[in-house]
PALUMLUM-76256 format. One line per 2 residues: number of its first residue (from 1); their letters; for each residue x, y, z of C-alpha. Coordinates in pm, 1 decimal, decimal comma, padded with zeros to 6 digits. Layout:
BEGIN
NUM> a> X/Y/Z ~ ... $
***
This chain:
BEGIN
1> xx> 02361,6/00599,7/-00552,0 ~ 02651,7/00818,8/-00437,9 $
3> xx> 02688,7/00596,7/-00139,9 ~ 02740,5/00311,7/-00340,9 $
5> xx> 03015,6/00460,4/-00569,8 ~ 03352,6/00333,8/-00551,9 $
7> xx> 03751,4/00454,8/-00683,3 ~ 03874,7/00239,2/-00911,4 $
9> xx> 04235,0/00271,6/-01039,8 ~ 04478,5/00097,4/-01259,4 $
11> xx> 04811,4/00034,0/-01153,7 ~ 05100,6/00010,6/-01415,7 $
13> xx> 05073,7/-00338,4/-01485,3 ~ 04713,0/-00274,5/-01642,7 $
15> xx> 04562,7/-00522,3/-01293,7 ~ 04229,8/-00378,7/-01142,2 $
17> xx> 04264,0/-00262,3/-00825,6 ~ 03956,9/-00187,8/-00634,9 $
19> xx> 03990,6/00117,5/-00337,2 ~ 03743,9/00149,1/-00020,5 $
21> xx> 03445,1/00373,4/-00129,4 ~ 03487,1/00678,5/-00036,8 $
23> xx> 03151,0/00627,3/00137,0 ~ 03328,8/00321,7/00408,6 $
25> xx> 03584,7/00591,7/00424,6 ~ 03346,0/00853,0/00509,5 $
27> xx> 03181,5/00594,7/00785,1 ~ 03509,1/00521,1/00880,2 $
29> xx> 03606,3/00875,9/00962,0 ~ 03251,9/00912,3/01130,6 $
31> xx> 03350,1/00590,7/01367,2 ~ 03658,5/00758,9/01455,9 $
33> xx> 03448,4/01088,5/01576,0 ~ 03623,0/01288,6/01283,4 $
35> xx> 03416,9/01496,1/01057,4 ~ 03512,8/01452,3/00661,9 $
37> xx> 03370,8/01749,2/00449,9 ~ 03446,6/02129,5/00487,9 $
39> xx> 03090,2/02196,4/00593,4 ~ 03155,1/02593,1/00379,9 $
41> xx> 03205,2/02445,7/00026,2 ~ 03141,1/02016,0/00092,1 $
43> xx> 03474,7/01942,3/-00029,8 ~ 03681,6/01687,2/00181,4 $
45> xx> 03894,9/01798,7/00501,2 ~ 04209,3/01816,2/00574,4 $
47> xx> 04177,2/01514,6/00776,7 ~ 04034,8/01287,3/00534,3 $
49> xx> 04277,9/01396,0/00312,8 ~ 04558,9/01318,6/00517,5 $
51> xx> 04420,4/00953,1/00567,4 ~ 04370,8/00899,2/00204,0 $
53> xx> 04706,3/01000,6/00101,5 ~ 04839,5/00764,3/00326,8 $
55> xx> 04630,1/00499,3/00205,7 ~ 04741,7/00538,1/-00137,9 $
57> xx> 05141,0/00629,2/-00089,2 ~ 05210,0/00253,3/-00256,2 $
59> xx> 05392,2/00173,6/-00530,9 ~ 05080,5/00085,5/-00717,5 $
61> xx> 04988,8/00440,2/-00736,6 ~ 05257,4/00613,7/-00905,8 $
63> xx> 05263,8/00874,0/-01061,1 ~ 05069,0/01065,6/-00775,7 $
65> xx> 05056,3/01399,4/-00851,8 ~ 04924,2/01708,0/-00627,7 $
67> xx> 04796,6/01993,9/-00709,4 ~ 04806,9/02301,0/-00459,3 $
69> xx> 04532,0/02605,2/-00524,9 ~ 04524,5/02925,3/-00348,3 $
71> xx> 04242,9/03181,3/-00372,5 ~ 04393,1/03558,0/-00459,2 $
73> xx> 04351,0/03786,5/-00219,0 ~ 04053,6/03658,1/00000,8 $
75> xx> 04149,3/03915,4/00281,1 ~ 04062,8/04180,1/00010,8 $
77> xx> 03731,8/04007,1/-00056,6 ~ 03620,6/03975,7/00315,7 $
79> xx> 03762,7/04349,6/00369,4 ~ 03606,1/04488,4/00143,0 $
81> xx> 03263,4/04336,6/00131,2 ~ 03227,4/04098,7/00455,7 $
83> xx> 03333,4/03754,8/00518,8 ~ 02998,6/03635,8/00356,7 $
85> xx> 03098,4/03747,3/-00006,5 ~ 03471,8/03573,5/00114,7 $
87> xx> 03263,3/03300,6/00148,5 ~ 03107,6/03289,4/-00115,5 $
89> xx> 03443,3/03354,7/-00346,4 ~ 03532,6/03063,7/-00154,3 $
91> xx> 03262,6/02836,0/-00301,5 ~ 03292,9/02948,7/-00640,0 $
93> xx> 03660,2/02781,0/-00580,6 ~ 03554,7/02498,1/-00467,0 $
95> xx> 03300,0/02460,1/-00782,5 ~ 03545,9/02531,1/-01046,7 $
97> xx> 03812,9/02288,4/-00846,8 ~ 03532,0/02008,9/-00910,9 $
99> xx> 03407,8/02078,3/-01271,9 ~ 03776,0/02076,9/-01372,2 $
101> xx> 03893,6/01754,3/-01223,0 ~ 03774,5/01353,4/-01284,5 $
103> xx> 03588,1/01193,0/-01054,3 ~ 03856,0/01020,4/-00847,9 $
105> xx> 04072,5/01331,0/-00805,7 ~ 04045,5/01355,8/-00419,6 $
107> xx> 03961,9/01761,9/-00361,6 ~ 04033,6/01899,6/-00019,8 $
109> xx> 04031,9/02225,1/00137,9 ~ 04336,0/02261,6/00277,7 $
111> xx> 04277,2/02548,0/00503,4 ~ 04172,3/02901,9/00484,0 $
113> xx> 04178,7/02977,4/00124,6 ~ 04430,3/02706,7/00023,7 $
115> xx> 04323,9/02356,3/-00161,7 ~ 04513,8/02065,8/-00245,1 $
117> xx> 04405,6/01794,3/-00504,8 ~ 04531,7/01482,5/-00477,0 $
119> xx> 04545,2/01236,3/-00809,2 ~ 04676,0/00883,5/-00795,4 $
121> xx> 04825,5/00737,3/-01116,3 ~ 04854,7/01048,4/-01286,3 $
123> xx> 05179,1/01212,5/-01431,9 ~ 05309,0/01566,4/-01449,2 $
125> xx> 05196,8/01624,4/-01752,7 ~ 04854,5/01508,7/-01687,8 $
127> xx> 04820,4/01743,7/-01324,4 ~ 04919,0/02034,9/-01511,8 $
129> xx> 04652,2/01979,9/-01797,4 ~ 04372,1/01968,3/-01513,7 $
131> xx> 04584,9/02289,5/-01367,9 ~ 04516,8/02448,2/-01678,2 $
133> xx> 04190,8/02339,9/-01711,0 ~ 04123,2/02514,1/-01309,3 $
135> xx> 04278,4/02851,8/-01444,2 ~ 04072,3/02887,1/-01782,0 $
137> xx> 03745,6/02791,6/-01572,9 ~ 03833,6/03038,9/-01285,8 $
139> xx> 03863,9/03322,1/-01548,5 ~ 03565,7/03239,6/-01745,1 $
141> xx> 03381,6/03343,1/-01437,1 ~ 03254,7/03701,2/-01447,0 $
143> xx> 03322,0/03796,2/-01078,3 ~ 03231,3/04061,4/-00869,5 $
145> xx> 03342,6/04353,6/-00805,4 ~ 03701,0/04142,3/-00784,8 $
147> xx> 03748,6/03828,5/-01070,3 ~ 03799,3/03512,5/-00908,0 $
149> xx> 04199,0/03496,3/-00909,1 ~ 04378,1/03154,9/-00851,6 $
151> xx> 04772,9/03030,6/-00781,3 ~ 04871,8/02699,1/-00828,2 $
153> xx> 05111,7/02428,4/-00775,3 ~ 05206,1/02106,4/-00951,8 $
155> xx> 05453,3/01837,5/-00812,7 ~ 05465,3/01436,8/-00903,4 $
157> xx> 05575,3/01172,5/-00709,1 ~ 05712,7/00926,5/-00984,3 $
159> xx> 05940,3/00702,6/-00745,2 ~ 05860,9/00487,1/-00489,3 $
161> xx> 06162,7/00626,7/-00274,8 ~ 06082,5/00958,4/-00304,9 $
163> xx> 05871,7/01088,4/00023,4 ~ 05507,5/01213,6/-00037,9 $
165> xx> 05560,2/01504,8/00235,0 ~ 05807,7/01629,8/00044,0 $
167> xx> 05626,8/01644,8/-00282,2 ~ 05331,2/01782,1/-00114,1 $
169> xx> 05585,8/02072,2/00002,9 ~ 05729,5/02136,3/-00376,5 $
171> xx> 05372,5/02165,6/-00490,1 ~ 05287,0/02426,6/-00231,1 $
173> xx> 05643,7/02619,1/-00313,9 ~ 05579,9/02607,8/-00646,8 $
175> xx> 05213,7/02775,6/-00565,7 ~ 05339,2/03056,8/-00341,5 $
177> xx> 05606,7/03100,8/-00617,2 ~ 05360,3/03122,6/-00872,3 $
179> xx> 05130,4/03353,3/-00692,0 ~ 05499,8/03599,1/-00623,5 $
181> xx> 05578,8/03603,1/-00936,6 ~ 05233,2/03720,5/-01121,5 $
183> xx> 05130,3/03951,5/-00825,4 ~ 05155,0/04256,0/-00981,9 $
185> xx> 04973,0/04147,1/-01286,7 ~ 04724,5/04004,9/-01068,3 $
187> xx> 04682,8/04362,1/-00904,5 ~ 04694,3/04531,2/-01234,3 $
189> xx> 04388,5/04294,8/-01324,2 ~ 04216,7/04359,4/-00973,5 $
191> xx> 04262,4/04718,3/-00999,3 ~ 04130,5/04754,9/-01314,2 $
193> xx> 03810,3/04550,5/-01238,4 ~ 03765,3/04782,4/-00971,2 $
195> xx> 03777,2/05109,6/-01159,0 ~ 03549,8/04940,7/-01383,9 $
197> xx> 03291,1/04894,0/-01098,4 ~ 03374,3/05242,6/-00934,1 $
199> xx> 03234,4/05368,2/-01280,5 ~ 02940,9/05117,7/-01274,6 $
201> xx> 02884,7/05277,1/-00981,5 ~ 02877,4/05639,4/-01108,1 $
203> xx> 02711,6/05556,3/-01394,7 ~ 02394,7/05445,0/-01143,4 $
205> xx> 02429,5/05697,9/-00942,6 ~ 02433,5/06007,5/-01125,7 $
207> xx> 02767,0/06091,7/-01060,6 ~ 02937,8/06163,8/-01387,8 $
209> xx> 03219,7/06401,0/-01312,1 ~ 03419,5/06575,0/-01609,3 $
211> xx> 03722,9/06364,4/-01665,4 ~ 03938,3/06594,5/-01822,0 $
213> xx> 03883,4/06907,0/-01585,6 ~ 03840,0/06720,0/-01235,4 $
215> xx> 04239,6/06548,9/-01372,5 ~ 04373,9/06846,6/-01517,4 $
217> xx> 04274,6/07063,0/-01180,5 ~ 04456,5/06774,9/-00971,6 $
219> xx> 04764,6/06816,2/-01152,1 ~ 04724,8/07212,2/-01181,1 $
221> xx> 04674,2/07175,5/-00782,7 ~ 04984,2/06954,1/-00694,7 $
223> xx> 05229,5/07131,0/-00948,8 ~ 05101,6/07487,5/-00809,2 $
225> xx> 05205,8/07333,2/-00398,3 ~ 05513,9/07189,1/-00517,1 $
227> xx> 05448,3/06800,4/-00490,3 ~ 05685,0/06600,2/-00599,3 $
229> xx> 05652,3/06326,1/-00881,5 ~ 05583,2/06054,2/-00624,1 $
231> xx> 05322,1/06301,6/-00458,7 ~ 05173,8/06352,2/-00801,3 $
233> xx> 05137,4/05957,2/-00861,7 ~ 04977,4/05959,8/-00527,3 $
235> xx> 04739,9/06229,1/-00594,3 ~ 04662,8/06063,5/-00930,6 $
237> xx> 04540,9/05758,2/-00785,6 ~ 04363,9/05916,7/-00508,0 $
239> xx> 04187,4/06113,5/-00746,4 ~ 04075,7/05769,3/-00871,9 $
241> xx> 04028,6/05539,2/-00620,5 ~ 03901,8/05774,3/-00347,3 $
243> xx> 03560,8/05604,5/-00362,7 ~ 03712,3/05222,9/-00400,1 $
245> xx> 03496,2/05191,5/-00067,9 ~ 03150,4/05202,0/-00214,2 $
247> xx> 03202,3/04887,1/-00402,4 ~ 03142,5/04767,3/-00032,1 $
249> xx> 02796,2/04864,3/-00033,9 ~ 02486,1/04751,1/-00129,5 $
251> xx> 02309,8/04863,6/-00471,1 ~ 02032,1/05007,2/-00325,3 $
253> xx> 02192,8/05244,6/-00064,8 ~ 02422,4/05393,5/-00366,2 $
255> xx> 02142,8/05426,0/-00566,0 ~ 01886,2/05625,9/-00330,1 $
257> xx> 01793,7/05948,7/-00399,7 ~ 01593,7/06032,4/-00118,9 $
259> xx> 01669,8/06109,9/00218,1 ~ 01888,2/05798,8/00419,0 $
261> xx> 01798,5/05624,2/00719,3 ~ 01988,7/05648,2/01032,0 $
263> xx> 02095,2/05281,9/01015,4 ~ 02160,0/05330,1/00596,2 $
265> xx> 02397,5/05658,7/00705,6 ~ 02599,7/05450,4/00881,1 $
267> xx> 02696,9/05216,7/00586,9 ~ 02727,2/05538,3/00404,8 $
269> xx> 03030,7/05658,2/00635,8 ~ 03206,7/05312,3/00578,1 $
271> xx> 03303,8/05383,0/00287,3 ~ 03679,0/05515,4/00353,0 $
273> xx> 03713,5/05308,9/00631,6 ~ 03632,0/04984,7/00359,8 $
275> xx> 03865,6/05186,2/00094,2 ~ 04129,5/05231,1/00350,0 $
277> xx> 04113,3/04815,1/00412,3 ~ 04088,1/04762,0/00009,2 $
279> xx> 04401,1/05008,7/-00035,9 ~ 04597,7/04813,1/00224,7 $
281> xx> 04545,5/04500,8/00079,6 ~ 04714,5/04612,1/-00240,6 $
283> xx> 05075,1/04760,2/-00270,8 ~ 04983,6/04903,2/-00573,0 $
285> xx> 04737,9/05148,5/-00350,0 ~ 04901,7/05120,9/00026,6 $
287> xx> 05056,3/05453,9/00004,7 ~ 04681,0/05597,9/-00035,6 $
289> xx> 04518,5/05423,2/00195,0 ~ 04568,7/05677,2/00439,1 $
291> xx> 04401,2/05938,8/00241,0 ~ 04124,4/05746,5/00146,5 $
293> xx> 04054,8/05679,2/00511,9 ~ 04093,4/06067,1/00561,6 $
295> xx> 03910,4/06190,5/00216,9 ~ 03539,7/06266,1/00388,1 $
297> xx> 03722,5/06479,2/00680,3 ~ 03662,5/06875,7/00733,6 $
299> xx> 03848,2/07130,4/00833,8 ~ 03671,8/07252,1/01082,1 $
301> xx> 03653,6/06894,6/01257,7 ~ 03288,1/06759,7/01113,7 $
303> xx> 03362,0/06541,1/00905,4 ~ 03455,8/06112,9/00954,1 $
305> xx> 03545,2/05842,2/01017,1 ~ 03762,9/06021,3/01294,5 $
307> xx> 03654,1/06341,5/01303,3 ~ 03986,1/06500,7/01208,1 $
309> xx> 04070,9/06893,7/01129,2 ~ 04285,7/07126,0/00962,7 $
311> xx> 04657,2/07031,8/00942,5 ~ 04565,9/06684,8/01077,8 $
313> xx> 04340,2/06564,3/00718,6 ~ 04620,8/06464,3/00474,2 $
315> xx> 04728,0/06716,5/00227,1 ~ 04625,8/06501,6/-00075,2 $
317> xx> 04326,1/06423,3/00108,6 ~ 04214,2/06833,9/00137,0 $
319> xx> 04340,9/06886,8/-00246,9 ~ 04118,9/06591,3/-00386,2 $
321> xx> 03794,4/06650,3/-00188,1 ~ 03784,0/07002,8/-00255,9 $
323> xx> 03865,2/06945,3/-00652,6 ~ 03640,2/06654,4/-00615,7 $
325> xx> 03337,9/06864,5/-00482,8 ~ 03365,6/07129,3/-00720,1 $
327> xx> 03331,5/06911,1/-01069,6 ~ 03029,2/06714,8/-00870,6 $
329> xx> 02888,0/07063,4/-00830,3 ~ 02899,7/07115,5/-01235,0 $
331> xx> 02723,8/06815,0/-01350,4 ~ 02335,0/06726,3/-01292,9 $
333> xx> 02297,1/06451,4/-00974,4 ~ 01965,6/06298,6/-00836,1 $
335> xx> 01972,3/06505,6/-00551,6 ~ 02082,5/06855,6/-00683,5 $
337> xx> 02128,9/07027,4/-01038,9 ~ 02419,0/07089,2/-01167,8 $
339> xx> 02526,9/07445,8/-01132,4 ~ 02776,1/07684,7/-01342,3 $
341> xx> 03127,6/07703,8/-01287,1 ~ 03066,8/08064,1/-01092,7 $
343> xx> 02811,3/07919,7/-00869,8 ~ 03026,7/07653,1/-00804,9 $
345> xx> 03326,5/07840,4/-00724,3 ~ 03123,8/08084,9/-00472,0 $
347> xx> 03022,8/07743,4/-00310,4 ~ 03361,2/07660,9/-00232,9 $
349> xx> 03445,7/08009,2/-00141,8 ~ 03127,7/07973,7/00122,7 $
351> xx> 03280,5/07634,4/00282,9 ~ 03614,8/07788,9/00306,7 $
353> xx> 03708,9/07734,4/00659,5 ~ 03415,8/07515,1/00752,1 $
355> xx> 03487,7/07184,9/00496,8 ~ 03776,7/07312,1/00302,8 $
357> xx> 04122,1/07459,3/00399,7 ~ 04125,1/07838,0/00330,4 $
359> xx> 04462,9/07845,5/00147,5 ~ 04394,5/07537,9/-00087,7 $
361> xx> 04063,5/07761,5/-00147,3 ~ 04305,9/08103,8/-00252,4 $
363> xx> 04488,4/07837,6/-00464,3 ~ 04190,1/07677,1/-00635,9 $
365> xx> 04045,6/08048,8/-00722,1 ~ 04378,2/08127,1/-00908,0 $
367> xx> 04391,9/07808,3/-01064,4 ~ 04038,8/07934,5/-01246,7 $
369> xx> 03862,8/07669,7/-01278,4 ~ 03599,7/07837,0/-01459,0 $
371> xx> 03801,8/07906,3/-01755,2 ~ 03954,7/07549,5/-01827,9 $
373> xx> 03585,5/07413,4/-01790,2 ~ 03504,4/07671,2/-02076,5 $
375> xx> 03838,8/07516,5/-02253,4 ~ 03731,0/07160,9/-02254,7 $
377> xx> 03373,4/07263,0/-02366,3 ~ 03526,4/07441,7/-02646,1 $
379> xx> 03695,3/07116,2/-02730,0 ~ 03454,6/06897,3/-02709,9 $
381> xx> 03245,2/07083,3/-02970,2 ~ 03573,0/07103,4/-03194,7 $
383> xx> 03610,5/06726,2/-03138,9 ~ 03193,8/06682,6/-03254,4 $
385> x> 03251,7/06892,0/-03566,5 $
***
């Protein structure tokens, strides 16, 4: 039985050296009136940790290595989709941390999203094989709509003179240094699951907008006002990411097609408030995250989160919903069929004033839409031949 198990390690000189079980620890602990496991993913506390690596800071236990983990961006996770999914991230962690490391590796969670691993008698070289072992497991795992991300940390203790707090400190530099120096990889790889979703999304719901013309009219838009290059970038990625909320919601409110509930509309009008958390959370998007919060705003005042109008909405915001409802117009949705670039064009015409800003309408009319739609037909049907 579990109970019964014990540690056994060998120190240098080959001897047998028998441990407490961790299960007289554990009744120990419970004597004392302190609890033992993180009761979220069963892995031992911080307290029990601290009593074991006091117990085994002898001599007879060098090397002791420690291994520091920190989960990526767990703020993102419970922003975006509730602390439940955080949660959840946070027991994958805790799975992968034990089907990567032996049976007497003591795994604790630290705090928050942080673990440390403590492993008597084992050298550098050792720790950072069972480091490596943690990353390839956490990557294997097909997480979503985020990939399980991980940072760690890898210090030794190899003399008895040398003071266990402070190796437990290099390990957790050399995490937080880790996790610095990869971040914007790490966003790069974030982002792009989440564009990956965003289209999953689309893909379910009926929502396939024309690439080329709803990017081209962007660009056409901002170069027309007189953006500048950063604006452009920023309109770009709006363009992209203005729906990074909806990966927030549950399948079967994206994918209804007939009329909402009251309590189902007001998930619906989460979404840029969820985006505008998401953006936040990455620098790669915080410049946007106010005009995702603003992107479902009208000009006369009607729209949300905020209820915002005319010159207060964003510019990029106004520019991007208006482009954006125009393309959604010309393609075939659950709810509505698609209509031609004229009827589309009067529509935006009609909710000049009301959901769109009169003078980005003017612009958008001279810009004439209809005619690069026709263009990218024509090339399409080139491109088939």
């Amino acid at each position: 039985m579990e109970d019964e198990k014990c540690h056994i390690f060998i120190h240098h000189q080959k001897e047998a050296y028998l441990l407490l079980s961790k299960a007289a620890e554990c009744r120990k602990l419970t004597d004392q009136g302190l609890p033992f496991h993180d009761r979220l993913t069963g892995l031992y506390n911080r307290a029990f940790f601290e009593e074991e690596i006091n117990r085994l800071n002898s001599s007879r236990q060098l090397p002791i290595s420690l291994i520091f983990a920190d989960l990526d961006y767990l703020r993102l996770i419970n922003d975006a989709l509730g602390h439940e999914e955080g949660d959840r991230f946070l027991q994958m962690t805790a799975q992968v941390l034990k089907n990567s490391c032996r049976q007497e590796d003591i795994i604790t969670r630290w705090g928050g999203d942080e673990f440390v691993i403590l492993l008597p008698q084992t050298p550098f070289s050792t720790a950072h094989s069972i480091g490596q072992r943690i990353t390839q497991q956490s990557q294997a795992i097909k997480a979503k709509p985020v990939p399980l991300c991980l940072s760690l940390g890898i210090a030794t203790k190899e003399r008895e003179g040398q003071c266990i707090k402070e190796v437990m400190a290099k390990a957790e530099e050399a995490m937080y240094h880790q996790k610095t120096m990869k971040d914007s990889k790490t966003q790069d790889f974030i982002l792009s699951s989440l564009k990956k979703t965003i289209r999953e999304i689309y893909q379910a719901t009926g929502n396939h907008l024309n690439s080329f013309l709803y990017i081209r009219l962007h660009q056409l838009a901002g170069k027309a006002l007189g953006l500048s290059e950063e604006q452009l970038e920023q309109l770009y990625l709006l363009a992209t990411f203005h729906d990074i909320g909806k990966v927030g919601l549950p399948w079967e409110i994206l994918r209804k097609n007939n009329t909402l509930s009251p309590e189902e509309w007001k998930k619906v009008k989460l979404i840029p408030e969820i985006g505008y958390r998401i953006a936040r959370s990455l620098s790669h998007l915080a410049a946007i995250a106010p005009t995702i919060f603003s992107y479902y705003e009208r000009w006369d005042g009607t729209g949300y989160p905020r209820g915002l109008r005319e010159q207060e909405i964003p510019l990029l915001s106004r520019i991007s919903s208006l482009i954006n409802a125009y393309c959604a117009m010309l393609t075939q949705r659950p709810y509505a069929p698609a209509k031609s670039p004229a009827e589309a064009e009067k529509e935006i015409i009609l909710n000049s004033g009301q959901q769109f800003d009169p003078e980005l309408v003017k612009l958008f009319v001279e810009l004439n839409p209809s005619t690069l739609f026709s263009q990218n037909l024509l090339r399409k049907n080139l491109q088939a031949r």
